[in-house]
TIVOKE-291041 format. One record per atom (N, C-alpha, C): residue number from 0; residue in one letter; atom name; x, y, z. Coordinates in nm, 4 decimals, padded with zeros to 6 digits. Example, Ala and Ser with C-alpha at 12.3 -4.5 7.8 and 13.67 -1.06 7.14 Angstrom:
residues 2
 num residu atome        X        Y        Z
   0      A     N  01.3190 -00.5690  00.7800
   0      A    CA  01.2300 -00.4500  00.7800
   0      A     C  01.3200 -00.3300  00.7800
   1      S     N  01.2850 -00.2250  00.7080
   1      S    CA  01.3670 -00.1060  00.7140
   1      S     C  01.2900  00.0030  00.7870
end
This chain:
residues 94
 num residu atome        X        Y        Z
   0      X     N -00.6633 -00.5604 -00.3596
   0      X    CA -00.6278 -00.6678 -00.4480
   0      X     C -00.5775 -00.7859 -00.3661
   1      X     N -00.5916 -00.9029 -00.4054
   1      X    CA -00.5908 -01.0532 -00.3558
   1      X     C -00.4884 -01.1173 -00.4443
   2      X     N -00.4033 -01.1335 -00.4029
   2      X    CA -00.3191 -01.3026 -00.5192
   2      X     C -00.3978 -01.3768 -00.5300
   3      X     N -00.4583 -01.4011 -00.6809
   3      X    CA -00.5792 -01.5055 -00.7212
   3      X     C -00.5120 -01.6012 -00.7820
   4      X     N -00.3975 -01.5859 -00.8909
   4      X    CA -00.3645 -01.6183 -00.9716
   4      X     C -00.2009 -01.7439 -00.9590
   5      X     N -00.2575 -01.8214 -00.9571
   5      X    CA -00.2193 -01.9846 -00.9306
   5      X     C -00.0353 -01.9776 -00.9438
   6      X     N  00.0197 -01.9267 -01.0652
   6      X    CA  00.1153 -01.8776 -01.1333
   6      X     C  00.1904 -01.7691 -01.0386
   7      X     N  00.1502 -01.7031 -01.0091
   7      X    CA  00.1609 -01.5874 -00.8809
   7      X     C  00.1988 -01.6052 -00.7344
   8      X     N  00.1417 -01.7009 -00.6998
   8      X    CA  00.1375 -01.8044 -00.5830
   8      X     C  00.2145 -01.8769 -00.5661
   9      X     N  00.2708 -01.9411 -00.6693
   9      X    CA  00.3755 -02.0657 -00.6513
   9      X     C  00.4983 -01.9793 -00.6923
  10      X     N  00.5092 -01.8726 -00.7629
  10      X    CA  00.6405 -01.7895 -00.8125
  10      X     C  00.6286 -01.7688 -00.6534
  11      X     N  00.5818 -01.6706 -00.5890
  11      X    CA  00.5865 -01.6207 -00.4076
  11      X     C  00.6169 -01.7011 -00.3438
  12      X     N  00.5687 -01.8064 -00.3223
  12      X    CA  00.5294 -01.9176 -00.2516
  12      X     C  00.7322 -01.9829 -00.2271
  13      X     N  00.7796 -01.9839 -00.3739
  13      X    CA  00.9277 -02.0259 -00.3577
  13      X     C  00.9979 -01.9383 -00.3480
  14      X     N  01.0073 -01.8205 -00.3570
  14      X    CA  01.0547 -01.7238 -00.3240
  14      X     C  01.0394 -01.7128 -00.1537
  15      X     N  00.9617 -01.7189 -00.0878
  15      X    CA  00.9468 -01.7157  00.0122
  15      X     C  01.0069 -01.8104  00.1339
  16      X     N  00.9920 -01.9361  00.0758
  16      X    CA  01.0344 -02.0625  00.1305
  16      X     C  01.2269 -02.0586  00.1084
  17      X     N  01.2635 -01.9982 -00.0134
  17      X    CA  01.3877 -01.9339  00.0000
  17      X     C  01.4279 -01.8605  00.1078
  18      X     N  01.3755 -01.7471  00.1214
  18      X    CA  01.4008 -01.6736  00.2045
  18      X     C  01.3919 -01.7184  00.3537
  19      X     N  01.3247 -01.8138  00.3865
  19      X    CA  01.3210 -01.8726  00.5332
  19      X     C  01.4427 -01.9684  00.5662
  20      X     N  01.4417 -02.0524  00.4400
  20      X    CA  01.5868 -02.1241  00.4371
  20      X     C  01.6837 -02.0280  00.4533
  21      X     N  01.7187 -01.9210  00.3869
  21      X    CA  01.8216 -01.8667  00.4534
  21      X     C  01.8594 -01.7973  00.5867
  22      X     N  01.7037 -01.7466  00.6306
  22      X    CA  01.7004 -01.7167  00.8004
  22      X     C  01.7441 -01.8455  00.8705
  23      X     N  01.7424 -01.9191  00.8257
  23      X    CA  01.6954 -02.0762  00.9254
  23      X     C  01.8783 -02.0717  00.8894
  24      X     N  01.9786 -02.0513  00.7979
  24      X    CA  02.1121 -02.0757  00.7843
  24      X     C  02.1869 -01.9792  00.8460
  25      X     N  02.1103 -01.8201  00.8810
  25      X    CA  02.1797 -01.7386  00.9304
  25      X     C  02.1762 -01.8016  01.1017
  26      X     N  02.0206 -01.8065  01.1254
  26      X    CA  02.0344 -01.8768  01.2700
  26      X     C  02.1191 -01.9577  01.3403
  27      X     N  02.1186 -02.0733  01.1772
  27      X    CA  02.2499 -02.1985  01.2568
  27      X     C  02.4192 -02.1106  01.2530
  28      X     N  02.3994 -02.0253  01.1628
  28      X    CA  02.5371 -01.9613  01.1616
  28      X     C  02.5690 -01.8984  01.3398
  29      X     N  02.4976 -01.8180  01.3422
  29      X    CA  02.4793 -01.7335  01.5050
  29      X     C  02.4959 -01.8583  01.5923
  30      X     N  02.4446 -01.9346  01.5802
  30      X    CA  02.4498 -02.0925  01.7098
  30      X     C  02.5340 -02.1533  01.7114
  31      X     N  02.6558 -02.1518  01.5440
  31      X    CA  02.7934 -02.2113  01.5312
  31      X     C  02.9160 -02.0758  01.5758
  32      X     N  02.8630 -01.9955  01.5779
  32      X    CA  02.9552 -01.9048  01.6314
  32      X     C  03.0475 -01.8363  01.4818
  33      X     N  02.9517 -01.8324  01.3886
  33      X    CA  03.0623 -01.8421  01.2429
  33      X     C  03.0927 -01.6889  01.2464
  34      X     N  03.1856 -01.6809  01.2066
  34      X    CA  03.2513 -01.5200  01.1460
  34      X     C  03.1647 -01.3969  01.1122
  35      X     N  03.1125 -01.3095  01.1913
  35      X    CA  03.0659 -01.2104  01.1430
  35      X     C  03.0498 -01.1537  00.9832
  36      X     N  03.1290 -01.1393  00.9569
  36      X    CA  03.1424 -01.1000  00.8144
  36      X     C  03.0534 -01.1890  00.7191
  37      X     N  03.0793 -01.3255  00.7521
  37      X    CA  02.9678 -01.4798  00.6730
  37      X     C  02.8693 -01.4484  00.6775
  38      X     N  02.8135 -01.3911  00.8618
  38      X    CA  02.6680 -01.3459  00.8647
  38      X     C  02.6117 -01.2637  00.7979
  39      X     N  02.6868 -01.1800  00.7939
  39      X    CA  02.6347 -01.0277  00.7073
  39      X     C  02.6320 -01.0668  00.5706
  40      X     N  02.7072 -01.1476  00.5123
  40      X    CA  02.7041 -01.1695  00.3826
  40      X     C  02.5590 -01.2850  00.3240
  41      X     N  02.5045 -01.3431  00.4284
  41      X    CA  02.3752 -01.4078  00.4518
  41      X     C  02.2643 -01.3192  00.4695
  42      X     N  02.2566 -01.2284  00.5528
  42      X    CA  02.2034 -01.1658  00.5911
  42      X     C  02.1348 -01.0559  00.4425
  43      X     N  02.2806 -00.9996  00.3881
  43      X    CA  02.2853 -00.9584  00.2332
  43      X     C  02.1765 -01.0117  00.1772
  44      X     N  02.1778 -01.1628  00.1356
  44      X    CA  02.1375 -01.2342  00.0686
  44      X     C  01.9471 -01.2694  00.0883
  45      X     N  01.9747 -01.2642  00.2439
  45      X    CA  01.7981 -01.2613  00.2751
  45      X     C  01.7804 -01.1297  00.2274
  46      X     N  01.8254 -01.0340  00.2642
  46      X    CA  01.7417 -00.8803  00.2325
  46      X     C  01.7366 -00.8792  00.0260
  47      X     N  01.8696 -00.9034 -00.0050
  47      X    CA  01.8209 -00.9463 -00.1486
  47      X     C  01.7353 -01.0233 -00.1950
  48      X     N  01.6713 -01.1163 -00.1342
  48      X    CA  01.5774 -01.2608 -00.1664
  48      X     C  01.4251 -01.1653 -00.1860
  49      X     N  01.4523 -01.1048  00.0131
  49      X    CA  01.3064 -01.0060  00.0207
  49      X     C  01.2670 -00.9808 -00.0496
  50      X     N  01.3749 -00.8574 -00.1349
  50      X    CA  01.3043 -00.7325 -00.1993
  50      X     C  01.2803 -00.7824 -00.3142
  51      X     N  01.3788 -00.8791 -00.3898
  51      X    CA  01.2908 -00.9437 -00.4903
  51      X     C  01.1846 -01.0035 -00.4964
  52      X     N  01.1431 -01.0558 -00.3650
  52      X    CA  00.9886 -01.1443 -00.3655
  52      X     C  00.8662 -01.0098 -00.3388
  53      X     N  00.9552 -00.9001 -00.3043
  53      X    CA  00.8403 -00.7320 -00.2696
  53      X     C  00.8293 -00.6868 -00.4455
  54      X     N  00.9310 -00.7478 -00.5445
  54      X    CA  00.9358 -00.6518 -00.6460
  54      X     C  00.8401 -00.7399 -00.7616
  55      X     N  00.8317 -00.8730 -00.7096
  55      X    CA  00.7481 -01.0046 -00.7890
  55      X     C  00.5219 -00.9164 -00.7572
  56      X     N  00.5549 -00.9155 -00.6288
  56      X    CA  00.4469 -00.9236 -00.5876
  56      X     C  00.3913 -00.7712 -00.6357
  57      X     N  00.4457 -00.6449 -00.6224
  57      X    CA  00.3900 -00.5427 -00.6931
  57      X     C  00.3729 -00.5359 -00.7989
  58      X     N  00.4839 -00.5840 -00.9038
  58      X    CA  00.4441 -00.6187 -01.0890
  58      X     C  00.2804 -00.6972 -01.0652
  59      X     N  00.2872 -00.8202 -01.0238
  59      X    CA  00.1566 -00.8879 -01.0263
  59      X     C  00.0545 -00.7559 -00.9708
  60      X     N  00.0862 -00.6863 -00.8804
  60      X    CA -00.0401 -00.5674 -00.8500
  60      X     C -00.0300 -00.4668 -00.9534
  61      X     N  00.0715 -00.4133 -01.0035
  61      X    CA  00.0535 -00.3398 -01.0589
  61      X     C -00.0422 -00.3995 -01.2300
  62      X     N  00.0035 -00.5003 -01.2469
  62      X    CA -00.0732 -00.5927 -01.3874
  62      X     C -00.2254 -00.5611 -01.3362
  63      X     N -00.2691 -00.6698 -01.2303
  63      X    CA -00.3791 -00.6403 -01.2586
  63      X     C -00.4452 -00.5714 -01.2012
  64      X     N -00.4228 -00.4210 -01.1410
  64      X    CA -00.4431 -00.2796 -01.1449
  64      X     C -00.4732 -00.1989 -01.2500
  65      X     N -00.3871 -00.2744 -01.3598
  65      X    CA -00.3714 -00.1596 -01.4676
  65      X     C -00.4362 -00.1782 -01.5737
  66      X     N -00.4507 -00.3657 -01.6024
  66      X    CA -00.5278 -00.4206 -01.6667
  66      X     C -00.6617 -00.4801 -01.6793
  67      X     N -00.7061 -00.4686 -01.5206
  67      X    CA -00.8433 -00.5477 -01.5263
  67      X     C -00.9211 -00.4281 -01.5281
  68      X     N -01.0024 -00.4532 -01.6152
  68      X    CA -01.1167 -00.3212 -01.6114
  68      X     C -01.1875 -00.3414 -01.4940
  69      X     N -01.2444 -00.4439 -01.4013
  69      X    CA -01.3394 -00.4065 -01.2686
  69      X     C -01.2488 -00.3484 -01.1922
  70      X     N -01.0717 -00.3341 -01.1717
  70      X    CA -01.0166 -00.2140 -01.1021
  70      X     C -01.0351 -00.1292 -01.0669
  71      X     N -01.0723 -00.0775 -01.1882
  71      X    CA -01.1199  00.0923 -01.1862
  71      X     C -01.0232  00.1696 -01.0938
  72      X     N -00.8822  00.1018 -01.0535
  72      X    CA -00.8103  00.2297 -01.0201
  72      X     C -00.7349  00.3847 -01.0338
  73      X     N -00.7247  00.5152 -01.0237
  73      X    CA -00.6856  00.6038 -01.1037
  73      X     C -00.5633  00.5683 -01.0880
  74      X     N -00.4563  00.5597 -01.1804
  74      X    CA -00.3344  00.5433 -01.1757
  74      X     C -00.2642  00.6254 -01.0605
  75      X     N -00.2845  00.7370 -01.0262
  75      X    CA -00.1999  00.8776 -00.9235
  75      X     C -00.2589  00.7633 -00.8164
  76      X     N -00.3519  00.6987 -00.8134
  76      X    CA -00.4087  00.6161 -00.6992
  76      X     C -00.2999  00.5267 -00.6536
  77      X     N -00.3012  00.3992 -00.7454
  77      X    CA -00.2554  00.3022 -00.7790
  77      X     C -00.0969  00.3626 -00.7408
  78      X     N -00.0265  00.4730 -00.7774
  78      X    CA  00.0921  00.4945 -00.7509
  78      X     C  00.1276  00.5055 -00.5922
  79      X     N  00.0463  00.6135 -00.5452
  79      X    CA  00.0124  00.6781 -00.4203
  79      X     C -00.0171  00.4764 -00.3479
  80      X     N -00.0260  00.4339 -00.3707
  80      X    CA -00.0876  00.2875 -00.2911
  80      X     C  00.0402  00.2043 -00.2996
  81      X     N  00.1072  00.1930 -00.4444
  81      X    CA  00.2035  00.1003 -00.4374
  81      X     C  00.3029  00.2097 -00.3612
  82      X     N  00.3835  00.2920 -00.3438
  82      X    CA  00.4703  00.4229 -00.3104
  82      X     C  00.4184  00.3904 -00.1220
  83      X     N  00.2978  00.4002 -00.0588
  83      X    CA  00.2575  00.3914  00.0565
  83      X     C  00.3306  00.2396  00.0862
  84      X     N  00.2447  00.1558  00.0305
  84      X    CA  00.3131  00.0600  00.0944
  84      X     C  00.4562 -00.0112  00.1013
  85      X     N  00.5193  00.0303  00.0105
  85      X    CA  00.6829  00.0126  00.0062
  85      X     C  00.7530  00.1437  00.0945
  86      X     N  00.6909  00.1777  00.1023
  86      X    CA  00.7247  00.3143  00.2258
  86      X     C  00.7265  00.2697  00.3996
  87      X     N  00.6135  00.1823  00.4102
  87      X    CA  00.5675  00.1002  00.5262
  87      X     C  00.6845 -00.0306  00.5038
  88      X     N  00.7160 -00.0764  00.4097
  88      X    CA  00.8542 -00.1765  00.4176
  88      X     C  00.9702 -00.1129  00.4530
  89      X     N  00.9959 -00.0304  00.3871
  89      X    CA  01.1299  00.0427  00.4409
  89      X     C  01.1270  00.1257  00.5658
  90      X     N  01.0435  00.1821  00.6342
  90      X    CA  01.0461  00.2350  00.7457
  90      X     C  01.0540  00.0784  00.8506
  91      X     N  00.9583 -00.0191  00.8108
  91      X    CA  00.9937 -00.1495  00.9078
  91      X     C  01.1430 -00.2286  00.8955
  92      X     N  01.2149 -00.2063  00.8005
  92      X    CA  01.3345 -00.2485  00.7713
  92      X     C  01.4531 -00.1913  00.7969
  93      X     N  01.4374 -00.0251  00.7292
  93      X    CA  01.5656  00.0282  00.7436
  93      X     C  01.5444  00.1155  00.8440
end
């Protein structure tokens, strides 16, 4: 499956551009020397931004997985696929 859908794209798209702004604030934090604790609490905030822009982007797969008839995915599929690849996020993360 491909992000086709225009609506989909621009929801990600700012979600994403969020999430860089706040790397780009943790960075200047580390270069100002700010309080550990500030960082982590930034840091919080990117990993919260992430997983919401990971939890945007599987609803949109799982929709049109479930709904487009040229899919043709078996659902145990479709599970086994979304389950794999959030498996491959958290082993790269945590």
């Amino acid at each position: 499956m491909r992000v086709t859908d225009p609506q989909v794209k621009s929801d990600l798209r700012r979600r994403l551009r969020r999430v860089e702004g706040q790397v780009r604030g943790v960075q200047r934090m580390i270069d100002e020397e700010r309080d550990c604790h500030e960082i982590l609490q930034q840091l919080s905030a990117v990993r919260s931004a992430s997983y919401s822009t990971s939890v945007a982007l599987v609803r949109s797969y799982a929709k049109q997985c479930l709904t487009d008839p040229e899919m043709d995915v078996p659902v145990e599929e479709f599970i086994d696929n979304v389950l794999d690849a959030l498996g491959q996020v958290n082993k790269t993360t945590g």
